[in-house]
N, C-alpha and C positions, 0 to 999 in steps of 0.2 A: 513450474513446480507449484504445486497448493499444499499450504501448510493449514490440515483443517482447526477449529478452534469451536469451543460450546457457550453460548452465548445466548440464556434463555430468558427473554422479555416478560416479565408480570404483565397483568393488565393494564397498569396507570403507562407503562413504558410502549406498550403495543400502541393506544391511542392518541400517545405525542408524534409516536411513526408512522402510523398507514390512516391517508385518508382516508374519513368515514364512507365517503361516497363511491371513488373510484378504487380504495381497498390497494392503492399503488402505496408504497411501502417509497418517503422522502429520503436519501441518503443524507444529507446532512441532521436531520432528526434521528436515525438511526446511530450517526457516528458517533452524536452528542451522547445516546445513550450507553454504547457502548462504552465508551472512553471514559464515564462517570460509574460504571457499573463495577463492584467490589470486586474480591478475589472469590470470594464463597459462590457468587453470581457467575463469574465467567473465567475459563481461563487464557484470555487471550493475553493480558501482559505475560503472561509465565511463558508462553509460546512462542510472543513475539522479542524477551528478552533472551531465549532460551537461539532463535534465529537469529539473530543479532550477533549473537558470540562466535556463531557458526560461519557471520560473514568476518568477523573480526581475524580470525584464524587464514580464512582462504583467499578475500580480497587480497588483490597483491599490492607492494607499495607504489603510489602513484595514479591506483585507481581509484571507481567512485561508488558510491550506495545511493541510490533515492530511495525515496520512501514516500509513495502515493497517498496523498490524504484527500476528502472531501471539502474541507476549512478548513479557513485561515484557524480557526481555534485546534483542530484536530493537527495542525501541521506544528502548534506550540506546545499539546501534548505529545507528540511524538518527537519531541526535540529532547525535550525533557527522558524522557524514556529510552533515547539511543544517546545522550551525554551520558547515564549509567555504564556503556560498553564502553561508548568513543567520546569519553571526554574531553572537551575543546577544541572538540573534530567535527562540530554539528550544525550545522546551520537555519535556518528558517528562510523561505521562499514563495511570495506568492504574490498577487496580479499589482495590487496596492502600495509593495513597496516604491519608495524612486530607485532609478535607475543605477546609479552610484554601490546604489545598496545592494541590485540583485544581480549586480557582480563580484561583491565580494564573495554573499554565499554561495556563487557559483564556483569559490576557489578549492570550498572544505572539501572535507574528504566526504562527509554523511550531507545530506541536503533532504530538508523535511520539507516539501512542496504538496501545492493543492495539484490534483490531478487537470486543473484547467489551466492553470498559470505555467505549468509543465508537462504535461501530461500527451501533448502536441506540441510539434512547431517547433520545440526550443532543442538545439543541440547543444548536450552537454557531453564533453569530451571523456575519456577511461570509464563510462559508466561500466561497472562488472556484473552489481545487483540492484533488480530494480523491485522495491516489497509496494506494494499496490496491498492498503489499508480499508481501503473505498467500497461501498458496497455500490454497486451500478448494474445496469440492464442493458444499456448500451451497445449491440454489436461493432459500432465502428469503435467505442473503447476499447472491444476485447481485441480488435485492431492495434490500433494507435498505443496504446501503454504499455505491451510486450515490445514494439516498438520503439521504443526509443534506446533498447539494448542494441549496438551497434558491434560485428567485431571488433576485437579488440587485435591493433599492431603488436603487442606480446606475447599472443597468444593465448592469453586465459578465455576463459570457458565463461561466456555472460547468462545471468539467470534470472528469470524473470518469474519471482515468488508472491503467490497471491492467497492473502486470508481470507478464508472461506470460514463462514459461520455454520457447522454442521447441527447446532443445535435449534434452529429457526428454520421452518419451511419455506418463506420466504425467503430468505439470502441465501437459501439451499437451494431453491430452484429455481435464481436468477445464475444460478452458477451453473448447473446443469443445462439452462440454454444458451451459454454462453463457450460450456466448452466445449465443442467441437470447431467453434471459432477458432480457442484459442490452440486446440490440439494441432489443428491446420495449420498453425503459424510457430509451430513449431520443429526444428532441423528433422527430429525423428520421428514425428506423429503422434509422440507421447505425451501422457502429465504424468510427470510422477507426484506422489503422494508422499507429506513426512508426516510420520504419527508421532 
């Protein structure tokens, strides 16, 4: 599922993101931007609090939500911003914690993790919805992160929701090479779209 969102860079913000030389667009300088960018600028909090509530309703009890971020910084603004739905239900996850630690926030219900420290590898049990934040190129991503929805023994319907920046040409057309990947890896062969 892509949940599109508009998210349009000024100048001084385009040249903190895309190297001068290779014109490759940094996701972690993108996220920074994003996540500091106002409401008048973009609306991706209204978007992603607006999906939030929608997993709040349908998630069932017992399962779980990730939330794919770039950085360790973007996985503590996205904690912040789903404790507004699921307060005291949220976690923080990523390569740096010790071990002690990232098992408990393996316990919550929400888990705000970097797409590397989780994003592969790591099984995390009732996962239902998985929001992938991240902006990447990567076809073995558009693999691996739909991935980690596993079915579910009570039978809910697992979803694997990804923001797309429809107002940037570059995060628009990492997306469009990316999804037929992810349409492929999908039960029906579809994405659906929520406006």
């Amino acid at each position: 599922m892509v949940c599109p969102y508009r998210f349009i860079p000024n100048a001084s913000q385009v040249k903190r993101m895309v190297h001068p030389r290779t014109k490759w667009l940094n996701g972690n300088a993108y996220e920074k931007e994003l996540l500091a960018a106002s409401d008048e600028q973009s609306d991706f909090y209204a978007k992603l609090i607006a999906m939030f509530r929608w997993s709040s309703r349908v998630v069932r009890d017992g399962n779980r939500i990730l939330i794919l971020c770039n950085s360790v910084e973007g996985t503590a603004r996205m904690k912040e911003v789903a404790e507004t739905v699921f307060p005291g239900e949220v976690a923080q996850y990523y390569g740096g914690m010790k071990p002690k630690e990232k098992e408990r926030a393996l316990e919550y219900r929400v888990i705000c993790a970097t797409s590397k420290s989780l994003g592969t590898g790591a099984d995390i049990p009732n996962l239902q919805h998985i929001y992938n934040v991240a902006s990447y190129s990567s076809w073995i991503d558009a693999v691996q992160l739909p991935g980690r929805g596993r079915r579910l023994k009570d039978g809910s319907q697992v979803v694997y929701i990804e923001l797309v920046n429809y107002g940037y040409l570059k995060t628009f057309r990492q997306f469009e090479k990316r999804k037929p990947i992810l349409a492929r890896n999908t039960r029906t062969g579809k994405i659906f779209t929520i406006q």
